[in-house]
Backbone as CSV, one residue per row, in Angstrom:
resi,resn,N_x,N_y,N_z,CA_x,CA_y,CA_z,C_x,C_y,C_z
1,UNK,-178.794,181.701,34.633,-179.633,180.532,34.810,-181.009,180.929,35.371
2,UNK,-181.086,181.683,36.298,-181.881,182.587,37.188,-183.430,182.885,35.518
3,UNK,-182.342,183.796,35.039,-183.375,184.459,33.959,-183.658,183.300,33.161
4,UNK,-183.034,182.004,32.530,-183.835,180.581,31.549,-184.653,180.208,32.478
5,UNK,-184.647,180.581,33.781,-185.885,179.556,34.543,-186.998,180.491,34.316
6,UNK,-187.047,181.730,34.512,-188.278,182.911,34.517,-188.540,182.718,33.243
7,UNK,-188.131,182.847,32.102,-188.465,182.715,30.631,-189.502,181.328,30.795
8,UNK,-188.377,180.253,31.046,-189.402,178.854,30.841,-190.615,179.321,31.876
9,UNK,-190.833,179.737,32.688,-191.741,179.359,33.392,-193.328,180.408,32.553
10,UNK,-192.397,181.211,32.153,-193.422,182.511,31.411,-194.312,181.844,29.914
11,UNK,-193.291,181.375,29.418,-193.946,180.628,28.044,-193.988,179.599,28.003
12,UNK,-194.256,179.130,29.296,-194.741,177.217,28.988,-195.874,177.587,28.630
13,UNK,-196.876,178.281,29.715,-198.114,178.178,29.887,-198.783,179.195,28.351
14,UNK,-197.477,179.910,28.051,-198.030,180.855,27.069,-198.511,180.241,25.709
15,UNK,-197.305,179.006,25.393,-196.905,178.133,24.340,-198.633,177.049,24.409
16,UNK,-198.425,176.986,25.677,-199.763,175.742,25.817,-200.834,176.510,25.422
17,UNK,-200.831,177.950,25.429,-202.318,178.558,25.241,-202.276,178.902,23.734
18,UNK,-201.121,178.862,23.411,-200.977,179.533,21.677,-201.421,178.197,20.831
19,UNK,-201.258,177.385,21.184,-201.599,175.670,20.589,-202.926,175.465,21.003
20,UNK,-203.505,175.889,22.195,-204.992,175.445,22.572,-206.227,175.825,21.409
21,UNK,-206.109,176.705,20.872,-207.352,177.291,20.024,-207.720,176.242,18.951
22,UNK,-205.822,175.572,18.600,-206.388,174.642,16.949,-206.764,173.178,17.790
23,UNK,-206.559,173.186,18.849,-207.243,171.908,18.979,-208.664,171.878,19.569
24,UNK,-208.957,172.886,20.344,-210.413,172.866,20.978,-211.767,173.806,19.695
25,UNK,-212.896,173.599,20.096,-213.901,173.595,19.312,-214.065,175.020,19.197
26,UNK,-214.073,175.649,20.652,-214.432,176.925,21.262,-212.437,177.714,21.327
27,UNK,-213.224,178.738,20.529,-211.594,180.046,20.072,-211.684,180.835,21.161
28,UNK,-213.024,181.475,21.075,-212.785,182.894,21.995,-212.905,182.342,23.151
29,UNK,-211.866,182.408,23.795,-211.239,182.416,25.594,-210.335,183.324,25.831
30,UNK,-209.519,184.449,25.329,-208.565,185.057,25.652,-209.176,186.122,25.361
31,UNK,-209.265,187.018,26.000,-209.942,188.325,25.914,-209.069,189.623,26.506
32,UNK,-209.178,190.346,26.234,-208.137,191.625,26.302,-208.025,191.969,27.372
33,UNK,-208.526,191.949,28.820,-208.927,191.693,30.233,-207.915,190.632,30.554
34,UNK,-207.445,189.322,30.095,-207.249,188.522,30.856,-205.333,188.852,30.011
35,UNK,-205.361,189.520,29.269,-204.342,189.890,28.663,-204.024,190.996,29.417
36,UNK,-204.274,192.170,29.565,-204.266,192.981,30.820,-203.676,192.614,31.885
37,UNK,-204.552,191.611,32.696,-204.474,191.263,33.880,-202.960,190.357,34.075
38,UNK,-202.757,190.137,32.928,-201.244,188.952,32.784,-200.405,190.081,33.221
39,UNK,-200.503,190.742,32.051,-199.360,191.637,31.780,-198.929,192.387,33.260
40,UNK,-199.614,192.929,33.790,-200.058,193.649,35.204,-199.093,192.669,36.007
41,UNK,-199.703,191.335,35.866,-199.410,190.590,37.385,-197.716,190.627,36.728
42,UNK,-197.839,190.189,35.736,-195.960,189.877,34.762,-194.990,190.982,35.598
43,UNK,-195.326,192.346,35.460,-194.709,193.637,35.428,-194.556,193.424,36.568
44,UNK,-195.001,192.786,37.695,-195.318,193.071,39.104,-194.078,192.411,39.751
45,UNK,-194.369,191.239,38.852,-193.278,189.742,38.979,-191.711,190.269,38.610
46,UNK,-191.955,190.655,37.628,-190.536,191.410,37.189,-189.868,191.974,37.561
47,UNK,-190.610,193.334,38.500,-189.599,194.124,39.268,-189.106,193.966,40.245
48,UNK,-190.654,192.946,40.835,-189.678,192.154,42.579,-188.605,191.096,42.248
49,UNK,-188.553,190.561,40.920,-187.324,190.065,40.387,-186.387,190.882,40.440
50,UNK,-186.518,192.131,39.973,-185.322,192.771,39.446,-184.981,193.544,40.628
51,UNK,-186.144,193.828,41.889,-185.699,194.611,43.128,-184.266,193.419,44.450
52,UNK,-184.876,191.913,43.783,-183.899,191.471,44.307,-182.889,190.846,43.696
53,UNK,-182.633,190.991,42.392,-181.342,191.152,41.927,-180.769,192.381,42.776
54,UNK,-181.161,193.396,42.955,-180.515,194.499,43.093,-179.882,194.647,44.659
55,UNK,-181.049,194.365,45.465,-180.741,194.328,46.825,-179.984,193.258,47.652
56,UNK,-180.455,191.955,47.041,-179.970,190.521,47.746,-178.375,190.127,46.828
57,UNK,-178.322,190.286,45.499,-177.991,189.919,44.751,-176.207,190.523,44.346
58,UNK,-176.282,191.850,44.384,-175.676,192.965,44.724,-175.402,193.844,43.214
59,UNK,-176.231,193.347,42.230,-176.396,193.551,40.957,-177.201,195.616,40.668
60,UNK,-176.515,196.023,40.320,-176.847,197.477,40.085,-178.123,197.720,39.150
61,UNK,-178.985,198.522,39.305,-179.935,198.890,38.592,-179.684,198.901,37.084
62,UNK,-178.451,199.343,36.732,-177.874,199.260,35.104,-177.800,198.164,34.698
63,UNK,-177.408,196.844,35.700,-176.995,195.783,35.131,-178.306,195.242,35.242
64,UNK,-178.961,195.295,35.555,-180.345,194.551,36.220,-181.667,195.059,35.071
65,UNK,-181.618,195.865,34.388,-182.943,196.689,33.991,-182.691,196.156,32.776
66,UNK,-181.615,196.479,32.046,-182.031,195.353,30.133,-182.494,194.099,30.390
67,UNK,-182.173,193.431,31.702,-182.601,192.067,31.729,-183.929,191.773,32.300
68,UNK,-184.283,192.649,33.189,-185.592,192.797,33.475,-186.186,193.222,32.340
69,UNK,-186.483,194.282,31.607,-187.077,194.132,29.854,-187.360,193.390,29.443
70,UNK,-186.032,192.330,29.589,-186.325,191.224,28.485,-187.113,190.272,29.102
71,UNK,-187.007,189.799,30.194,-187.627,189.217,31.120,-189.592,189.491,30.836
72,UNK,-189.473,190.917,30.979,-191.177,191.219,30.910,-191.646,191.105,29.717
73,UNK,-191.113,191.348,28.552,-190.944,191.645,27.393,-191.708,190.407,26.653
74,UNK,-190.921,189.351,26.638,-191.228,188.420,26.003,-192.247,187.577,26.084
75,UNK,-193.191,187.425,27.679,-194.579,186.999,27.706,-195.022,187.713,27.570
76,UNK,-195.276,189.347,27.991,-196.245,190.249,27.513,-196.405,190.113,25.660
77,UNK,-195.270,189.759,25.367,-195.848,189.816,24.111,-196.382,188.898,23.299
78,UNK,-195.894,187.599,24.026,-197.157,185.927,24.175,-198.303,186.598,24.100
79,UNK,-198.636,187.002,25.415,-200.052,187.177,25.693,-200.240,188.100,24.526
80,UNK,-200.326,189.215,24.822,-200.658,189.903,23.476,-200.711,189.344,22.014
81,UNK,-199.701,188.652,21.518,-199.941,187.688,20.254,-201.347,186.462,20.855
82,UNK,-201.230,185.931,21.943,-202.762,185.071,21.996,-203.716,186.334,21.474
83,UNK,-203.802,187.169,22.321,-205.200,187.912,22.286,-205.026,188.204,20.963
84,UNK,-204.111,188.606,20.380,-204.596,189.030,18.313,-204.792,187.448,17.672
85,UNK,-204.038,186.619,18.248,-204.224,185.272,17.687,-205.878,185.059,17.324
86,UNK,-206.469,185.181,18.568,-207.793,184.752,19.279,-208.599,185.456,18.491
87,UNK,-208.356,186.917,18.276,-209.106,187.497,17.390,-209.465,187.537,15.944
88,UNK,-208.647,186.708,15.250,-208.511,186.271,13.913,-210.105,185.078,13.741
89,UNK,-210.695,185.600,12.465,-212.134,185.133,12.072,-211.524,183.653,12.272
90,UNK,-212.913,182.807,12.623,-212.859,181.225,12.218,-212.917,181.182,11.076
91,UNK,-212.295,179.616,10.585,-211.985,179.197,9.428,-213.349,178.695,8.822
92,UNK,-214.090,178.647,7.800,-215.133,178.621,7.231,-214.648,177.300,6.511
93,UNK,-215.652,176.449,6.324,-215.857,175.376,5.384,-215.828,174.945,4.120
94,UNK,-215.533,175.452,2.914,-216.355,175.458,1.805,-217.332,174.044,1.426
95,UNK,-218.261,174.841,0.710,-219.336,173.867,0.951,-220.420,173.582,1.463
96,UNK,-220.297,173.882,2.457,-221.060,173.659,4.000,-221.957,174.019,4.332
């Protein structure tokens, strides 16, 4: 249950940013810096997750580390899909 709450909490905001581009005017906001800086803080989040599975929890480093992966895994790679998202040309008009 522990790990559906860290997931939801990772790709709400990820989901809200992957939908933001087709509705607003202005694309480029996600820049490889702020993708970085996710990922960084994510990894950071993850292991003090996974340091207290291990310590508080009584969960062994073996049992604890595929799930931490998956845990980091899956917004780093949000973010990373925004930032290639973001980078894809605007859509042109014909006509226009």
């Amino acid at each position: 249950m522990h790990t559906l709450k860290l997931f939801s909490a990772a790709l709400a905001p990820g989901v809200c940013l992957l939908l933001g581009p087709g509705l607003a005017a202005q694309r480029r906001w996600w820049s490889p810096l702020q993708s970085s800086i996710f990922i960084v803080l994510w990894l950071a989040a993850t292991l003090v997750n996974m340091w207290v599975g291990v310590s508080k929890a009584g969960y062994s480093i073996k049992d604890e580390a595929p799930v931490a992966l998956l845990v980091f895994a899956v917004p780093a790679f949000t973010s990373i899909l925004i930032w290639w998202r973001n980078l894809l040309p605007e859509p042109q008009c014909l006509g226009h």
